[in-house]
N, C-alpha and C positions, 0 to 999 in steps of 0.2 A: 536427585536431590531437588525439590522443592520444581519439578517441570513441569508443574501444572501452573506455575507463573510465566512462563514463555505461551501456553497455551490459549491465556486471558486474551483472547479476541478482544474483549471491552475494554481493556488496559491499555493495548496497543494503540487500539482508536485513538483514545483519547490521548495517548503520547502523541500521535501523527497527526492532530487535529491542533495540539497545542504548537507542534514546531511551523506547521504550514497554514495554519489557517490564517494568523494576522495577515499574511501578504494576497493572501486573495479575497477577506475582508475589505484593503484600503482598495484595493480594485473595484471592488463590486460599490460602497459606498459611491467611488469618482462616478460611477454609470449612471447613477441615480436619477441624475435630473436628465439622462435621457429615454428615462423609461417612467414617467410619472404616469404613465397610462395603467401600470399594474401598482396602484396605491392602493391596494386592499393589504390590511396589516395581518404579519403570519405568527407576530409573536410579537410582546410588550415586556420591557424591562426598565424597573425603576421610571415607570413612564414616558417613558420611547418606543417609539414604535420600530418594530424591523419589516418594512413593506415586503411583498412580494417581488419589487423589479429589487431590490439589492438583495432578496436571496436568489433569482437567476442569477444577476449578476456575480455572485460570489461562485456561484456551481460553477457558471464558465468558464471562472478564471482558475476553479481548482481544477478543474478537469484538463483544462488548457494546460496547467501546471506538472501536472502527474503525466500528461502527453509526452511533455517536453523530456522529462526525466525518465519516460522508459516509451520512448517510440515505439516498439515494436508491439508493445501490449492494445488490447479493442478497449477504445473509449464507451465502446457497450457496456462495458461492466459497473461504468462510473453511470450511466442514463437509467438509472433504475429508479421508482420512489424512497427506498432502504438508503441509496447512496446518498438520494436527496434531502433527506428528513437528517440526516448524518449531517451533512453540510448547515441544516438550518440552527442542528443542537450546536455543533464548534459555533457557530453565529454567535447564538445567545452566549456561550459559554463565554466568548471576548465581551462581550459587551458585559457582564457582570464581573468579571475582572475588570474592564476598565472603569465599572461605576465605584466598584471598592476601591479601587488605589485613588481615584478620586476624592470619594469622601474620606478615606485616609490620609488624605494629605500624601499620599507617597507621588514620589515624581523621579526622574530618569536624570540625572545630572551629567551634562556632558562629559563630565570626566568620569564617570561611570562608565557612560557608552562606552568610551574612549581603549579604558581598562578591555572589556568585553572585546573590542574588535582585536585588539592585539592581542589576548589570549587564543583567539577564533586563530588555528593553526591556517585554513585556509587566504586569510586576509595576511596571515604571517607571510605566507608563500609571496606575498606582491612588493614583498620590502625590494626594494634599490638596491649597489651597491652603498649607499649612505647611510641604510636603514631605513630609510623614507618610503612612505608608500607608493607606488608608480601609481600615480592618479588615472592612467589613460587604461592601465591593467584590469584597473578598479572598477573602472564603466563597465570595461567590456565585462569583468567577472558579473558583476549586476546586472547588467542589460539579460548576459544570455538567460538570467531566469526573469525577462519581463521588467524590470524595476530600476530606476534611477539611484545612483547613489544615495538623494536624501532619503526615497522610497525604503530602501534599502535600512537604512538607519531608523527610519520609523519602527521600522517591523521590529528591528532588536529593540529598539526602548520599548516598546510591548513588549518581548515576551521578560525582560528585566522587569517589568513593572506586575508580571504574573508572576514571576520567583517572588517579587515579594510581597504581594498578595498571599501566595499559596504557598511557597518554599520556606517561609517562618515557619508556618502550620507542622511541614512534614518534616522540618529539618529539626526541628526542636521534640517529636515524639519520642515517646520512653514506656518498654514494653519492661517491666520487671522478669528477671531470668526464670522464676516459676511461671509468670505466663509463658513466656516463652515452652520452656519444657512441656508444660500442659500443652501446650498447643500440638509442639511437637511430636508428644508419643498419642496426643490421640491422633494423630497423622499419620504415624507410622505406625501406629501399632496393630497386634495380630489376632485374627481368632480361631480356635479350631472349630469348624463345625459340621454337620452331616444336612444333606439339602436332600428333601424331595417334591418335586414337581408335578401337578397337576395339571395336565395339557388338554386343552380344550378339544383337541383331534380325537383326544380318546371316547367323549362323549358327543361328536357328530353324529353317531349313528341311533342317537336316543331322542333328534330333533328331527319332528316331520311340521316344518310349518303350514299352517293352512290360510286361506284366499285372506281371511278378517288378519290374520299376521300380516302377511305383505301389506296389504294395504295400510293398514296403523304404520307399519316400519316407514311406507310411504311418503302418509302424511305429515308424520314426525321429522322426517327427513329432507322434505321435497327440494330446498334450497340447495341438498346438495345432485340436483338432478335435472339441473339447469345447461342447457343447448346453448353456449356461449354465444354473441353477435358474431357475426364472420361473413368474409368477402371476398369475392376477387378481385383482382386489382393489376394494374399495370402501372409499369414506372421507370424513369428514366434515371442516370446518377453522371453527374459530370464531376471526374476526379483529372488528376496527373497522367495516370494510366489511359484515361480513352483520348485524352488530349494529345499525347505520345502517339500513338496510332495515325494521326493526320501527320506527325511532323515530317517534313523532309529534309535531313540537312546534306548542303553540299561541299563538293570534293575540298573546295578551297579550307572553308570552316571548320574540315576535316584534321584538312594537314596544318592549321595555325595552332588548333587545339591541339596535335600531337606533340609539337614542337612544343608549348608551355606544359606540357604535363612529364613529358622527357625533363625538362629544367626542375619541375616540382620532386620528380623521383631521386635527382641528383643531387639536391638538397637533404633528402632523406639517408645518403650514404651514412649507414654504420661506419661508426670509432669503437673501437677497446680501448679502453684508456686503466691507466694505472696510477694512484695517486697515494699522497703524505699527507696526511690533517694535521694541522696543531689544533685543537679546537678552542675557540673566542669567541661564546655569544655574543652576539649581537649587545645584547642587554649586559654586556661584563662591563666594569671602569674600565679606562680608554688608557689605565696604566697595564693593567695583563691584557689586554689587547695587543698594546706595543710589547709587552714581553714575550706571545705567543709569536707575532710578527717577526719579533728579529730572531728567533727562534726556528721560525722558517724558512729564514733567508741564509743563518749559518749551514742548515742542512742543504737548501741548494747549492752552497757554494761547493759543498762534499761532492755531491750530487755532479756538479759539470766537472769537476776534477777526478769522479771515479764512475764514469754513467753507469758501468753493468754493474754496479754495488746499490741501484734503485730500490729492489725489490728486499735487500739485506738492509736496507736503511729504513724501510716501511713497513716490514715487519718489528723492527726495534723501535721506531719514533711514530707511528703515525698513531691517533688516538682514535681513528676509526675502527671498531671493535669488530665491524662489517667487514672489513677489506685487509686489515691489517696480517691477518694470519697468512692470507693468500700472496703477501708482498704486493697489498693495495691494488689488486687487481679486481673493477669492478665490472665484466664482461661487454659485450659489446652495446653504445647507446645509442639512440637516435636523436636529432634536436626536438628538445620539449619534454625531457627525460628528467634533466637535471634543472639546478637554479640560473639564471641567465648568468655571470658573470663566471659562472663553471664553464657551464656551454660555449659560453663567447671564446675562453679563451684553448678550450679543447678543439674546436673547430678551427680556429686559428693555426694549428699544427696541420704542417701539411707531409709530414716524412714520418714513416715509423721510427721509433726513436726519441724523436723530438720533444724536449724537456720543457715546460712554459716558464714563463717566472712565478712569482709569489702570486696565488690568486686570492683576492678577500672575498668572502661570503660571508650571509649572517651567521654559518654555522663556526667560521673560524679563518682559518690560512691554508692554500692548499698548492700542491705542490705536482702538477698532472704529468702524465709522461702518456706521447700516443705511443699504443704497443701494435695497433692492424687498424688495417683499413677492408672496411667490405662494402664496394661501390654496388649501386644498382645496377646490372644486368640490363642494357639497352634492348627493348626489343623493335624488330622494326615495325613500322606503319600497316602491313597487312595484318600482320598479327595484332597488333593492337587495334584494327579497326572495330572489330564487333563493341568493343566496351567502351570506343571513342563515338561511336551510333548510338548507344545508348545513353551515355553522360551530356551530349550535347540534344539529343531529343528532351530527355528531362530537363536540362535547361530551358530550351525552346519552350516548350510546357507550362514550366513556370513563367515564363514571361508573358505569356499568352491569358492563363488563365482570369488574370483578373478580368479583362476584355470579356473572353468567353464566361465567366459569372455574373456579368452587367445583362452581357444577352439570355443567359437561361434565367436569371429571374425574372426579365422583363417579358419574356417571350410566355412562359408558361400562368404568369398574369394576365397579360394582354390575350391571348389567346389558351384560354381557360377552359375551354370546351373538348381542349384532344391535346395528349402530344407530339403529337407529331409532327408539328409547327416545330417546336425545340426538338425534335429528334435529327430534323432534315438540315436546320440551321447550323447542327454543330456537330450530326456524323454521328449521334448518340443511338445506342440499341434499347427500343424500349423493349422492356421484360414484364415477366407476367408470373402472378403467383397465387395460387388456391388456400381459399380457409384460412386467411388472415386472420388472426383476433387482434384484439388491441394492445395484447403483451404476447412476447416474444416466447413460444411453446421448444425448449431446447428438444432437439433431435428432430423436429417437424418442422418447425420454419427455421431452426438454428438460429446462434443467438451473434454472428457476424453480420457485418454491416448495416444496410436500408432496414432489414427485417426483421433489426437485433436492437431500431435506435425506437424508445420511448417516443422520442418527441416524429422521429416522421408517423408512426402508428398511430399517434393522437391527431394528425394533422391529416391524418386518411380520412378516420374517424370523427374526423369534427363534422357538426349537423349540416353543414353546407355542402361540403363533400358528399355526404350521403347520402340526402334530398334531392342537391341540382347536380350530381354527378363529377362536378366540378375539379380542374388540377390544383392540389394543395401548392400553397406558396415554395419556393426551395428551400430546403430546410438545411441546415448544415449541418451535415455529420463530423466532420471534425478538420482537420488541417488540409487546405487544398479539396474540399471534397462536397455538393452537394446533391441535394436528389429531390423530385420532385412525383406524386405520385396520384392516381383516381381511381374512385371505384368501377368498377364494371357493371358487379353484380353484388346486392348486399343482403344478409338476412339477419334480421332479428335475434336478438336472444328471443327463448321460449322453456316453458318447461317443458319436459319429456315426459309421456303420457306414462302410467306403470305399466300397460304390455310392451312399449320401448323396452324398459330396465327390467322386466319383471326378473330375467334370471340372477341382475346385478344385485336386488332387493333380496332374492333367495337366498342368494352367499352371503351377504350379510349382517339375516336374522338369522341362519345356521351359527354363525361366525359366534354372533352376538350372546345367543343360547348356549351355546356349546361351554364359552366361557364362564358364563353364567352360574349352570353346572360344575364346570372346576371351579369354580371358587366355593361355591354351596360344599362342596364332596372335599376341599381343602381346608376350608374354616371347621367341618365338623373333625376331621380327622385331629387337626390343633386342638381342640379342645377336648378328646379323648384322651391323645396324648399326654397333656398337659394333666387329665386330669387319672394318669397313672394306667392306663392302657398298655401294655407291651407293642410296641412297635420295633420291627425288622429297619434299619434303616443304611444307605449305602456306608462308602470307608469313609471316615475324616477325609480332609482336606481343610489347611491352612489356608487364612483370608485374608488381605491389609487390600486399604486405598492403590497401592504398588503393585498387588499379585494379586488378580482379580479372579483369579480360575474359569474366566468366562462366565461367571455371574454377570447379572446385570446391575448397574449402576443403583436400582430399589433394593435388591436382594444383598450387595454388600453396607448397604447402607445403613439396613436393618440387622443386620447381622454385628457392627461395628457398633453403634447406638444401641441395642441392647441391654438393658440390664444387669449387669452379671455380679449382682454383690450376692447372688444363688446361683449354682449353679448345677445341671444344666437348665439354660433362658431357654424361653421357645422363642421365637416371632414368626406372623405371616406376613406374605405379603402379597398384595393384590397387582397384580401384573395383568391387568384390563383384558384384553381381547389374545394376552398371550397366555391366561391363565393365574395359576396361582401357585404360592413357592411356600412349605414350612419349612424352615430353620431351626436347629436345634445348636444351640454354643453350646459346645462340652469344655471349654479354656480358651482363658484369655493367656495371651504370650507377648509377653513384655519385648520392646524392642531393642536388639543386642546391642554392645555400647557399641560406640564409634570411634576414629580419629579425634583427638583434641583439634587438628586443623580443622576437620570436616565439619565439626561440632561447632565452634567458630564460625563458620562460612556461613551453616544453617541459622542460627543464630543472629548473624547480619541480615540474612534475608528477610529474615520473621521480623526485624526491627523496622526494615526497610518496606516490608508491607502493613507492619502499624501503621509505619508512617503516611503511606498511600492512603489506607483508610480513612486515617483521622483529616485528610486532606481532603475526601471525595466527604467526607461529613459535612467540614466547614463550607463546603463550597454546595453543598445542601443547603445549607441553613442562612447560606449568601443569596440564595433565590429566594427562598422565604420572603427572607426581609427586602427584597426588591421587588417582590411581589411581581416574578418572574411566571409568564401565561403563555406556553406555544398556543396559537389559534389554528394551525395547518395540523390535520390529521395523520393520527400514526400512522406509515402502513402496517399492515401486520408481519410482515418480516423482516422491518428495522428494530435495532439494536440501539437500545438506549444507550450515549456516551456522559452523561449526566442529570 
């Protein structure tokens, strides 16, 4: 139902572009005045310019961003121009939301914010036992994505100020139930038809190209017959990893680190724990609060006067829908599981058995009993040494590294001619790689790390490099990591002569022909047909957008768009270099009813992608009149996000 709306690549973008990009906007904006060297304007809106150093600036900070939220993934995949041009369209897309709410008069009123954070379930998590926000929680929740609490609160009054720029728009759309329906059965619906195919394979053997063919096919073509620039190259990369390799650590630093990390794992001891809720938002009057409260304290008082009746009291009173069947047993926790004042006071139990008092959280009163305890397993010192070597090397490492990045960029600067100045200063292996181009060829230079980053391949490439042979500056591939690289040997693009390609040229103008022919040998057959010929033609088979029977995407397309107020439609279709397809509709078939729920549900969708529409319109017609100009070129395999 309706999963070609999960599929919207361009949808998505622009969802992900709206949640993330305000905060790595205010980032890139702050960098500004230290990159006034790249003032060449890459886009104008409502007469503001967006320079080129604050769309680096913005890239870095996304990419730095999307690092942080899935470490394990290559920041290659974000160094691409497609990624980049992405980056620049979300740019433009805030700055015309913030010129509209501007001339709108729309603004962000503290008590708005205010509303928005306390609904934000995770800002919820950092309530006190008071209700109060733990301000110190606060930092740290904002800090670990980068941003200061006010930082923080900018970015919501943005994207507040884009709901209401653009969330009037879609939240007030209205699809009348006939469009809807229309919409919907010509989406769903079915055809029968009989297909036959025209393959260009069948008439290879009626194509003998001659010398005046290739050459024409040649000439016509020569751009795409082009000997790419390529180089060899050598390079060095100073991460964590080749840093760790020097480090040495000793027995002492061994056994201190063993001893704190013994104390960390004993901290980590699983609880079972078993509990009672009354439940008391947080947000209830402070009179069924105290009615939930003494509420809780009658049942513990049951509770120390009958202890093995816990589990019979928590099944009957606790309002935990989660726990309560099982007599409030929530299996075993660790700390940072539950809400602190849970935690605090589960851990406080030190006996199986052991009943707490009345605990208050935002969710209500609760009433804990420890049921087990399951301690960490002590191992000793040999056994733990292999992963006590390597957690205090990567320490080590990290502490080092900045030192050793002051020396490889200075080194491979100042001595520009070779590296192996920086190779012998810090124990680095330089490496060597054939047929570089300037973008990252997957399966032949692979698209991980040095060989996979945009910007060190342009810094190969740059004419200095080229010309005086010279080490490119370090370039930073991403967290802890950078690399520095020169050419060796380098050659030119060129074009390739046609006895280079001639056989590539052969295949094709066969290709080319071949097709050519099926479609001549398929347009005349359609038109025989059509014009009452007998044709033999294979069995039915039933078609919809849903059941595609391995048509292609042209051939159901034409088949569904058809005609059919006669019946039976022809259509052809031209299918290039794969040939040519007639169709023949013999019936249309109405699509079978559905659920009243389901019908509902689809119904909501259809409503809710008006809405989208009528939203990516306005917001059309918002550039217009801002007289919004990207100046940076497309690449050709970016995806417009608006």
């Amino acid at each position: 139902m309706f999963d070609f709306v999960r599929k919207n690549t361009k949808f998505l973008m622009i969802v992900l572009f709206l949640l993330i990009v305000p905060s790595f906007v205010l980032l890139g904006v702050e960098g500004y005045t230290r990159n006034q060297e790249r003032s060449e304007t890459v886009a104008v809106v409502d007469g503001q310019n967006i320079t080129a150093a604050e769309w680096d600036n913005a890239h870095r900070a996304q990419v730095a961003r999307m690092r942080a939220s899935m470490p394990q993934i290559d920041a290659a995949i974000f160094d691409t121009p497609a990624f980049r041009y992405q980056t620049l369209e979300a740019l433009v897309r805030q700055r015309v939301i913030a010129a509209a709410a501007t001339k709108g008069h729309l603004t962000t009123t503290d008590g708005q914010l205010a509303e928005q954070l306390v609904a934000d379930p995770a800002i919820a998590s950092l309530r006190g036992p008071d209700g109060k926000i733990d301000m110190d929680r606060y930092r740290q929740a904002t800090g670990a994505q980068g941003l200061t609490p006010e930082a923080f609160e900018n970015i919501m009054r943005g994207q507040l100020a884009t709901q209401q720029v653009l969330g009037a728009v879609e939240g007030s759309a209205f699809s009348s139930p006939a469009d809807a329906a229309a919409a919907l059965e010509a989406y769903f619906g079915q055809r029968k038809i009989q297909r036959v195919a025209f393959n260009p394979a069948d008439y290879a053997a009626q194509v003998t190209p001659s010398d005046a063919d290739l050459q024409q096919y040649y000439q016509a073509h020569i751009d795409s017959f082009q000997a790419p620039e390529q180089a060899n190259i050598e390079y060095v990369v100073l991460n964590l990893d080749t840093l760790r390799k020097n480090v040495t650590v000793n027995e002492a630093d061994l056994r201190s680190y063993y001893e704190q990390n013994q104390s960390q794992l004993a901290a980590q001891a699983e609880r079972r724990a078993s509990h009672i809720l009354i439940a008391a938002p947080a947000s209830a009057p402070a009179a069924e609060r105290e009615q939930a409260k003494a509420k809780a304290e009658q049942l513990l008082a049951e509770i120390k006067a009958t202890p093995e009746r816990f589990a019979d009291i928590a099944r009957q009173q606790s309002q935990d829908p989660g726990s309560a069947p099982q007599g409030g047993d929530l299996n075993f926790v660790t700390r940072g599981a539950m809400v602190k004042p849970f935690e605090d006071a589960l851990f406080a139990l030190q006996n199986k058995g052991d009943v707490s008092g009345v605990v208050e959280t935002e969710f209500g009163y609760h009433i804990i009993k420890l049921t087990d305890l399951k301690p960490v397993a002590r191992q000793s010192f040999e056994q733990m040494r292999p992963q006590l070597e390597e957690a205090l090397r990567t320490q080590q490492a990290q502490q080092e590294y900045a030192k050793a990045a002051e020396t490889f960029t200075n080194t491979v600067y100042e001595q520009s001619d070779s590296l192996k100045p920086v190779a012998d200063a810090l124990g680095l292996e330089i490496r060597t790689a054939q047929n570089v181009r300037r973008t990252p060829i997957p399966g032949v230079q692979g698209v991980q790390g040095v060989l996979g980053s945009t910007a060190f391949l342009n810094a190969v490439f740059d004419n200095d490099s080229v010309q005086n042979k010279r080490n490119t500056q370090a370039i930073e591939l991403g967290n802890n990591e950078l690399a520095a690289g020169r050419i060796v040997s380098h050659t030119p693009a060129r074009t390739r002569t046609l006895d280079e390609v001639r056989d590539t040229v052969r295949q094709r103008v066969i290709a080319a022909k071949s097709a050519e022919l099926a479609r001549q040998a398929g347009e005349a057959k359609l038109k025989a047909w059509q014009d009452g010929e007998a044709a033999t033609l294979p069995a039915e088979v039933t078609v919809s957008r849903t059941a595609t029977q391995n048509l292609q995407p042209k051939e159901v397309h034409a088949a569904l768009r058809a005609d059919t107020s006669k019946l039976p439609a022809w259509a052809g279709v031209d299918l290039g270099e794969q040939g040519y397809s007639v169709i023949k509709i013999t019936a249309t078939v109405p699509r079978a009813a559905v659920p009243a729920e389901q019908a509902q549900a689809e119904l909501s969708q259809f409503n809710q992608l008006w809405g989208q529409a009528e939203s990516q319109a306005y917001y059309a017609w918002l550039k217009k009149q801002l007289k919004v100009e990207i100046k940076a070129p497309k690449p050709a395999t970016a995806t417009s996000n608006g």
